[in-house]
C-alpha positions as a Markdown table, in Angstrom:
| # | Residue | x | y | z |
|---|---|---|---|---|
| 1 | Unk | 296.1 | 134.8 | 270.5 |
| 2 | Unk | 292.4 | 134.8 | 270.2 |
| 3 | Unk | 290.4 | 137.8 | 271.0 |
| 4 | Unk | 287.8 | 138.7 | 272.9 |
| 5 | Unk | 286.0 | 141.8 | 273.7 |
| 6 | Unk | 286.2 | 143.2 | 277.1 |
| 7 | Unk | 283.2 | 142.0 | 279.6 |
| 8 | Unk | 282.1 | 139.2 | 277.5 |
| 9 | Unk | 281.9 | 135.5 | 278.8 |
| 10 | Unk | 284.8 | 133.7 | 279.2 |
| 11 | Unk | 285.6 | 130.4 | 277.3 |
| 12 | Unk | 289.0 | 130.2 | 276.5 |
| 13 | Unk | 289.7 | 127.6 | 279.0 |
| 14 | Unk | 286.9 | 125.7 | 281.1 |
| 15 | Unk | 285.9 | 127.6 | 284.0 |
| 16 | Unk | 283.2 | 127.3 | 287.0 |
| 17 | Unk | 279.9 | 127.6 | 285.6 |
| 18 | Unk | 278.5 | 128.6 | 288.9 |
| 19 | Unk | 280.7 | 131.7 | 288.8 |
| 20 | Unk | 280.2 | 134.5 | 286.5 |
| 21 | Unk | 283.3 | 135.2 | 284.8 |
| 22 | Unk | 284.6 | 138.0 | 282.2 |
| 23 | Unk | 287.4 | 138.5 | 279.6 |
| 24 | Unk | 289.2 | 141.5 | 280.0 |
| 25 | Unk | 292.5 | 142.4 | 277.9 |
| 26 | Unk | 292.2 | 139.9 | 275.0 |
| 27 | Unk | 293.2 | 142.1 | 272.4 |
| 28 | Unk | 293.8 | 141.0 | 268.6 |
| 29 | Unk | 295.0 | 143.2 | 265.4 |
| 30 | Unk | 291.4 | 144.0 | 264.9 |
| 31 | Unk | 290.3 | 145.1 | 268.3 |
| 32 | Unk | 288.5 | 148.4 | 269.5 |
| 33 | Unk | 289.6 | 149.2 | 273.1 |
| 34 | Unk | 289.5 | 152.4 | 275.1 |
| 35 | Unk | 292.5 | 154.3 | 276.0 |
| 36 | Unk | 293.9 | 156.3 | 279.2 |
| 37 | Unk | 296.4 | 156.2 | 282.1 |
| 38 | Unk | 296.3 | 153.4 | 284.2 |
| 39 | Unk | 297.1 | 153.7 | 288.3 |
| 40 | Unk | 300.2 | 153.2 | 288.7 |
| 41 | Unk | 299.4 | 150.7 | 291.8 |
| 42 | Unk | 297.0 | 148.9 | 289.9 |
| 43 | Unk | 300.0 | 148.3 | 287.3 |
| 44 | Unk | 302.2 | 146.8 | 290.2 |
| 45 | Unk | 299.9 | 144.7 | 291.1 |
| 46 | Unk | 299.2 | 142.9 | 287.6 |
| 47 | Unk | 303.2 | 142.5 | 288.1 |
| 48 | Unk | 302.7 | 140.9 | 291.4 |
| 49 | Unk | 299.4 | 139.0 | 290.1 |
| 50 | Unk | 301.5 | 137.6 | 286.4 |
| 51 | Unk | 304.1 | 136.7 | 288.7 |
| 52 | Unk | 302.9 | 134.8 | 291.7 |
| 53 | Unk | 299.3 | 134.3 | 291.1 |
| 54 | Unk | 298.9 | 133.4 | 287.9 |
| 55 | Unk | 296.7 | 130.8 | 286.2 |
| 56 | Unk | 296.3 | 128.5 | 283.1 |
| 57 | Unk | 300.1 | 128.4 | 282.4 |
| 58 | Unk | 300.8 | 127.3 | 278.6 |
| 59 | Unk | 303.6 | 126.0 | 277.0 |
| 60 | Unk | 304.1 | 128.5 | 274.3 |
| 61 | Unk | 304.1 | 132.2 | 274.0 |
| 62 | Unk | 301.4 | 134.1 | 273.2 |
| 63 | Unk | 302.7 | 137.4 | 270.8 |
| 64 | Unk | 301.5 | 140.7 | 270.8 |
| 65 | Unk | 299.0 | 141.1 | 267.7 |
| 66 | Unk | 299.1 | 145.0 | 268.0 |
| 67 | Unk | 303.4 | 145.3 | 267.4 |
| 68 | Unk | 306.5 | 143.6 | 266.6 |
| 69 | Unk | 308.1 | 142.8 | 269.7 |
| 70 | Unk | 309.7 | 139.3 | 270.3 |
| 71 | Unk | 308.3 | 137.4 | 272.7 |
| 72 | Unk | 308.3 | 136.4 | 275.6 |
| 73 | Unk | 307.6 | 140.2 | 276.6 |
| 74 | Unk | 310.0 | 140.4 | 279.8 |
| 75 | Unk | 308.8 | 142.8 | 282.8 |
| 76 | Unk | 310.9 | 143.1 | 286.2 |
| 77 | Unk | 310.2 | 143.1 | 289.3 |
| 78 | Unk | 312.8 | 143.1 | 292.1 |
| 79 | Unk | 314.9 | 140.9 | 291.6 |
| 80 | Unk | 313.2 | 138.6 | 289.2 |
| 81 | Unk | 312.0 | 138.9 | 285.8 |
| 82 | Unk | 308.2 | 137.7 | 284.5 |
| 83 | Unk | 307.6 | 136.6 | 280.8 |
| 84 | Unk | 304.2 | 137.5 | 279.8 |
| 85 | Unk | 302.3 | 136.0 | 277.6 |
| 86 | Unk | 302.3 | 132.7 | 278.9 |
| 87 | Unk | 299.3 | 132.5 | 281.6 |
| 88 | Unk | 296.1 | 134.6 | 282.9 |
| 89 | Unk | 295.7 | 136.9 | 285.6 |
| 90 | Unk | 292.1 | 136.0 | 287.6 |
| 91 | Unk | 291.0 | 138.5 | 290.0 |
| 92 | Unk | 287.9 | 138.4 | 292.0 |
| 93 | Unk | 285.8 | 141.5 | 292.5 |
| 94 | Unk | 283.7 | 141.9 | 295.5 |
| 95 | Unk | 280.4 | 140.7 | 294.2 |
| 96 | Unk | 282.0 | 137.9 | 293.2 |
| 97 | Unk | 282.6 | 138.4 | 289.3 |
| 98 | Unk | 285.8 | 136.8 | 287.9 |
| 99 | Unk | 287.9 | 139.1 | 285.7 |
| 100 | Unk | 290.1 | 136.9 | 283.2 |
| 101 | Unk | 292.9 | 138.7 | 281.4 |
| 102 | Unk | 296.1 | 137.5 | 279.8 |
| 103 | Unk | 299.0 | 138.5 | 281.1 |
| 104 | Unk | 300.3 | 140.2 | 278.1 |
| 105 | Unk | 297.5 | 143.0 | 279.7 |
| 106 | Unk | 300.6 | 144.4 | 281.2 |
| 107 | Unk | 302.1 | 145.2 | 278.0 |
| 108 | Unk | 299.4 | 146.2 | 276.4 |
| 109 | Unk | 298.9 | 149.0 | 279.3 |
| 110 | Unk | 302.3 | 150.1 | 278.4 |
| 111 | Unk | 302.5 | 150.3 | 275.2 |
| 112 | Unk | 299.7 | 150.3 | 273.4 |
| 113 | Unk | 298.0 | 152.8 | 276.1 |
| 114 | Unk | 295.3 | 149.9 | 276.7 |
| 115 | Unk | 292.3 | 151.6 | 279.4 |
| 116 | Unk | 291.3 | 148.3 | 281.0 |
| 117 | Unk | 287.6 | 148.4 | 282.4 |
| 118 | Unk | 287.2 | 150.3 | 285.9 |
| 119 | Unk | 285.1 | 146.7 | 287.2 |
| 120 | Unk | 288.3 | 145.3 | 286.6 |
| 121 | Unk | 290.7 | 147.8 | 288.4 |
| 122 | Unk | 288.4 | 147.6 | 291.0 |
| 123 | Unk | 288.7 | 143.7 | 291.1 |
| 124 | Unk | 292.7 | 143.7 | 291.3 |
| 125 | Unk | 292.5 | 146.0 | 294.5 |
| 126 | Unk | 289.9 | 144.3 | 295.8 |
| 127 | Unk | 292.2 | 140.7 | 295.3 |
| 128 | Unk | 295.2 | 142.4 | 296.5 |
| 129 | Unk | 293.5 | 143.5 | 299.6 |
| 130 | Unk | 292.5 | 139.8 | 300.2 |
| 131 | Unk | 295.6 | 138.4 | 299.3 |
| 132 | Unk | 297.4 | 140.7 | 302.0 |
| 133 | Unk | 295.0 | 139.6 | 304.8 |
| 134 | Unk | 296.1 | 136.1 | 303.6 |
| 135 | Unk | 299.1 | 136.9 | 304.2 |
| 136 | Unk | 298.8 | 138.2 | 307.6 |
| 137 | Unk | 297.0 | 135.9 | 309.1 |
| 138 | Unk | 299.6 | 133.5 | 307.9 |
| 139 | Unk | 302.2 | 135.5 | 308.7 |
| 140 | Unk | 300.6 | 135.7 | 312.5 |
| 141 | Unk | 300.3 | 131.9 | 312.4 |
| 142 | Unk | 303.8 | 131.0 | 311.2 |
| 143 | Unk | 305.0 | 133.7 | 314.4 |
| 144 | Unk | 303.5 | 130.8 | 316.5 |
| 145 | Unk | 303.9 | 127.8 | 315.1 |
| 146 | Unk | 308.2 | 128.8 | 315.5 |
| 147 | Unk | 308.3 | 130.8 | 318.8 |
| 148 | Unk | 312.4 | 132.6 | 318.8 |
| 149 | Unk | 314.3 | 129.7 | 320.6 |
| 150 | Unk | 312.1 | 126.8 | 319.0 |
| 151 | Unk | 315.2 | 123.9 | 317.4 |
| 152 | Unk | 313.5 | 123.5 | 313.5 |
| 153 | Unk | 314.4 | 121.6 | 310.4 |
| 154 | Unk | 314.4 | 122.5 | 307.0 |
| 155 | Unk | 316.0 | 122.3 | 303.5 |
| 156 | Unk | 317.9 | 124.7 | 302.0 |
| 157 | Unk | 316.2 | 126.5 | 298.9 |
| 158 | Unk | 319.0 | 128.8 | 297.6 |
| 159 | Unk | 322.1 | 130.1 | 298.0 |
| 160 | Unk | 323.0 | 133.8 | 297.7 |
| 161 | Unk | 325.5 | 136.1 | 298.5 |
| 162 | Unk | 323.7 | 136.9 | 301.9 |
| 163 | Unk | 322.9 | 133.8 | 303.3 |
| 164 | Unk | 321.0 | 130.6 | 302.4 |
| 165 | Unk | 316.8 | 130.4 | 302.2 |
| 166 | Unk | 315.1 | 127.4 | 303.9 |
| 167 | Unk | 311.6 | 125.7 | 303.1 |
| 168 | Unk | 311.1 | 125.1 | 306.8 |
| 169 | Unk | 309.4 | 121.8 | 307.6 |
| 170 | Unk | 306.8 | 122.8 | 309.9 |
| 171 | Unk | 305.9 | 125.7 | 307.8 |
| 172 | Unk | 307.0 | 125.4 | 304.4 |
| 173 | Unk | 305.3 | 128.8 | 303.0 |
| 174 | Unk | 307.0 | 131.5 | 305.2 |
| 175 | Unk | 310.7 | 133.1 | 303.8 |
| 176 | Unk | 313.3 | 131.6 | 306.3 |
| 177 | Unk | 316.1 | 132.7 | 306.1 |
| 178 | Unk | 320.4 | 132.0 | 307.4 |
| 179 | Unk | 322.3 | 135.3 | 307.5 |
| 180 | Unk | 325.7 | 134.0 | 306.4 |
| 181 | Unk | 327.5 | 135.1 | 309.7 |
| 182 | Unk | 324.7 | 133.1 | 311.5 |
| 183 | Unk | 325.7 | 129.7 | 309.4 |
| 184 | Unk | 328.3 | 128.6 | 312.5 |
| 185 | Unk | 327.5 | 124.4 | 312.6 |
| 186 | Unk | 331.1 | 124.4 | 314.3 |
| 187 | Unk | 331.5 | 127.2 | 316.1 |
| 188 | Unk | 332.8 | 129.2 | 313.3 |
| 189 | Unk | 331.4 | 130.9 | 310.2 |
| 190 | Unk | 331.7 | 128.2 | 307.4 |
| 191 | Unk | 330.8 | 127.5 | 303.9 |
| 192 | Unk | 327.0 | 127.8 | 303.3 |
| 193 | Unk | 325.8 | 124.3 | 302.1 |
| 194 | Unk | 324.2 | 124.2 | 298.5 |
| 195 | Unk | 320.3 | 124.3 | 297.6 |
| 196 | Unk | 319.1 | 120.5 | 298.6 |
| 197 | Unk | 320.9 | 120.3 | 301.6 |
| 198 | Unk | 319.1 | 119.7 | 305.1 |
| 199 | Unk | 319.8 | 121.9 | 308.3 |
| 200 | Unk | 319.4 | 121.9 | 311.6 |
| 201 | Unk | 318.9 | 125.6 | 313.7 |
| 202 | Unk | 317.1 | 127.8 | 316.1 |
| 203 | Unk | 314.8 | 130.9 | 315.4 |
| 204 | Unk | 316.3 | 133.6 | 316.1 |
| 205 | Unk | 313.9 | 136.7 | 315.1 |
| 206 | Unk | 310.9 | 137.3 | 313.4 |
| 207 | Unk | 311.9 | 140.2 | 310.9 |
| 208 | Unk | 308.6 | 142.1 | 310.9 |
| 209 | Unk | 309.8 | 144.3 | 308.0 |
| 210 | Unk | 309.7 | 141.6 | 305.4 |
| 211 | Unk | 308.0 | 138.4 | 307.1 |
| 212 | Unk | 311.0 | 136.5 | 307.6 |
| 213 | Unk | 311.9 | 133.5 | 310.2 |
| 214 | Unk | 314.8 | 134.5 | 310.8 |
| 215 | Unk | 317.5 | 130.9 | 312.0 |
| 216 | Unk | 321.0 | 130.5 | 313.5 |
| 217 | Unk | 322.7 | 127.5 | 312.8 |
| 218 | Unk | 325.1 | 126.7 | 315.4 |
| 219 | Unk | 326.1 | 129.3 | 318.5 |
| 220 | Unk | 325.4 | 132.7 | 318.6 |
| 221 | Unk | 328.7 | 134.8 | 316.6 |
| 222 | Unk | 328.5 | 137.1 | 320.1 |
């Protein structure tokens, strides 16, 4: 991977020229960094960034230059796992200056004790703020597009243990979910239907806890 020192102009792939934007985490056998403890919160969200918001996805894997682990890097998170080393993590600060770092900046925090630059700490709170006001304001908008008792359509997305998740097609980004013992098309409980299949319910609840549309498919079990 090529590196870069922190703070300088970005060029490894075209960017907006009308936006100021800065490498941060490009690190090579050769490079002098600073080192320190990283926020723990400011970690999680690089994990939440590498995994949902990340940018410039390549085909290959990147390897770390600075030891011998095999690649891709794997890191958790919940239930999933990310490879890193693959795409960029972009995060906006608030005076508008782009931070671009690879996502292989996770592992380098980890193991190689990597002391990313405090502009660009700064910038991952700062898009993680914005990102959850996003997200509740969509949240808030999906609540009343599907008002509880509202018929809706959608397509089944996956199939676990649980239940079964729909991509609703009035609002295709919020989590919908059928509790299995709420999947009752004739009356009784029956065999969830696979990921692909269409179905027909009403919304039940709005599960504040996790943003969830909740749906019953068929009557009420009581």
């Amino acid at each position: 991977m090529t590196a870069y020192e922190d703070l300088s102009p970005y060029v490894y792939e075209p960017a907006d020229p009308s936006v100021t934007t800065l490498n941060v985490g490009w690190l090579g056998r050769a490079s002098k960094f600073d080192t320190g403890p990283v926020d723990e919160d400011v970690r999680a969200a690089l994990v939440v960034l590498a995994a949902d918001h990340d940018v410039n996805v390549m085909r290959g894997m990147h390897d770390c230059e600075l030891c011998d682990r095999e690649s891709p890097i794997r890191e958790p998170l919940n239930d999933r796992v990310v490879a890193l080393g693959c795409s960029e993590i972009h995060v906006t600060a608030d005076d508008g200056v782009v931070y671009a770092a690879p996502t292989l900046v996770i592992h380098y925090i980890d193991e190689h004790g990597y002391l990313p630059p405090q502009a660009f700490t700064d910038a991952v709170v700062a898009t993680m703020r914005r990102l959850r006001l996003e997200a509740e304001r969509g949240w808030q908008a999906a609540k009343e597009r599907l008002p509880l008792g509202l018929e809706v359509w959608g397509t089944v997305t996956a199939k676990m243990s649980f239940g079964i998740v729909l991509q609703l097609d009035d609002v295709p980004d919020v989590v919908s979910v059928v509790d299995a013992i709420s999947y009752r098309p004739r009356g009784d409980q029956d065999e969830l239907p696979d990921a692909g299949a269409r179905v027909r319910g009403v919304v039940v609840d709005h599960a504040e806890h996790n943003w969830q549309i909740k749906v019953r498919v068929g009557p009420a079990a009581w």
